[in-house]
C-alpha positions in Angstrom: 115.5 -29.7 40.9 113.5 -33.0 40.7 113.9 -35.0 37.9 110.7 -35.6 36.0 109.3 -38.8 34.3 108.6 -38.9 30.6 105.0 -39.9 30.2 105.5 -42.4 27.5 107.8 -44.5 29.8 105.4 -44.5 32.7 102.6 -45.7 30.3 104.6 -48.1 29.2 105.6 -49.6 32.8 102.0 -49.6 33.7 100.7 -51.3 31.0 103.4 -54.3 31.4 101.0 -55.3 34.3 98.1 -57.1 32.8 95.8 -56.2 35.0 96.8 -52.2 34.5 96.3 -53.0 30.5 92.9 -54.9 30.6 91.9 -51.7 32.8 92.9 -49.4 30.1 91.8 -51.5 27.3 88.4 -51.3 28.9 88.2 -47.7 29.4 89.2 -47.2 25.9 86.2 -49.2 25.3 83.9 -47.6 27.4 85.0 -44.4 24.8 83.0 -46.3 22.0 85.3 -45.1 19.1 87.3 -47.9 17.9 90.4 -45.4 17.2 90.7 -45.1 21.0 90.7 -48.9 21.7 93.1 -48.8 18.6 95.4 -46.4 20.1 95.3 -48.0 23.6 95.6 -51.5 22.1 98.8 -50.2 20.4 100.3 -48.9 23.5 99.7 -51.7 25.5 101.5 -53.9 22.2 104.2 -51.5 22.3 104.9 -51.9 25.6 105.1 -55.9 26.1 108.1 -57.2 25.7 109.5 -57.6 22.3 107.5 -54.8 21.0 105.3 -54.9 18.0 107.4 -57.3 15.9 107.4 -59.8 18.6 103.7 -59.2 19.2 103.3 -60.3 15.7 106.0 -63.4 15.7 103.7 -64.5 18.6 100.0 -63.9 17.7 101.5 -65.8 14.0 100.6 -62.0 12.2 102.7 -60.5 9.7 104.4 -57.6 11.2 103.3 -55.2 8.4 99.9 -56.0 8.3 100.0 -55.6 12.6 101.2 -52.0 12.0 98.5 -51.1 9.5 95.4 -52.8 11.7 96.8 -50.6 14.7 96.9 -48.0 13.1 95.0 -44.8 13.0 93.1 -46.4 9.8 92.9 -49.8 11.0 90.1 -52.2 11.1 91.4 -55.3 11.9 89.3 -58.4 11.2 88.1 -60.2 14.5 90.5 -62.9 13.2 93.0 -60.5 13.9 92.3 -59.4 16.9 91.8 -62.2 18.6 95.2 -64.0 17.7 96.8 -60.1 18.6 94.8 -60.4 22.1 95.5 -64.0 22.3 99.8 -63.2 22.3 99.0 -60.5 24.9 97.3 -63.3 26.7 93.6 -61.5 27.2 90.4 -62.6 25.2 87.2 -60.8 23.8 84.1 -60.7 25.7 80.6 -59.7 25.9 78.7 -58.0 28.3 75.0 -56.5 28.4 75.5 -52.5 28.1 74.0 -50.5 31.0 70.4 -49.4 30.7 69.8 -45.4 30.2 
């Protein structure tokens, strides 16, 4: 019988290439809810090296208040974000939405 992958791990591999993570990043954007670019911003986090508590060391954010802005609830400040997309070495950015 052939052994099968747990989904979590693949995800995780995936998203260690940058280009894979600003690919999903984007399509959880393209979702317009910010829970789902929440979500996919945390799983892309998670799976950097060091996790979220090296995430944070990096982007200079206290672990705690990374946790909270990631989570299901969160609304991180565009502060925030930026220094949390600045460790993962990506940047905001602005483009005009498609007409229709």
């Amino acid at each position: 019988m052939a052994r099968t992958r747990n989904y979590q791990e693949h995800l995780d591999e995936a998203l260690k290439d940058d280009a894979e993570a600003v690919a999903y990043l984007n399509a959880a954007l393209g979702e317009e809810d910010s829970e789902v670019f929440l979500l996919a911003l945390r799983d892309v986090a998670r799976a950097r090296e060091g996790g979220l508590a090296g995430l944070a060391e990096t982007a200079q954010l206290n672990r705690e208040h990374l946790y909270r802005m990631l989570s299901e609830d969160g609304n991180p400040e565009l502060r925030s974000l930026e220094a949390l997309l600045g460790a993962l070495g990506f940047r905001l950015s602005v483009e005009l939405k498609a007409a229709g």
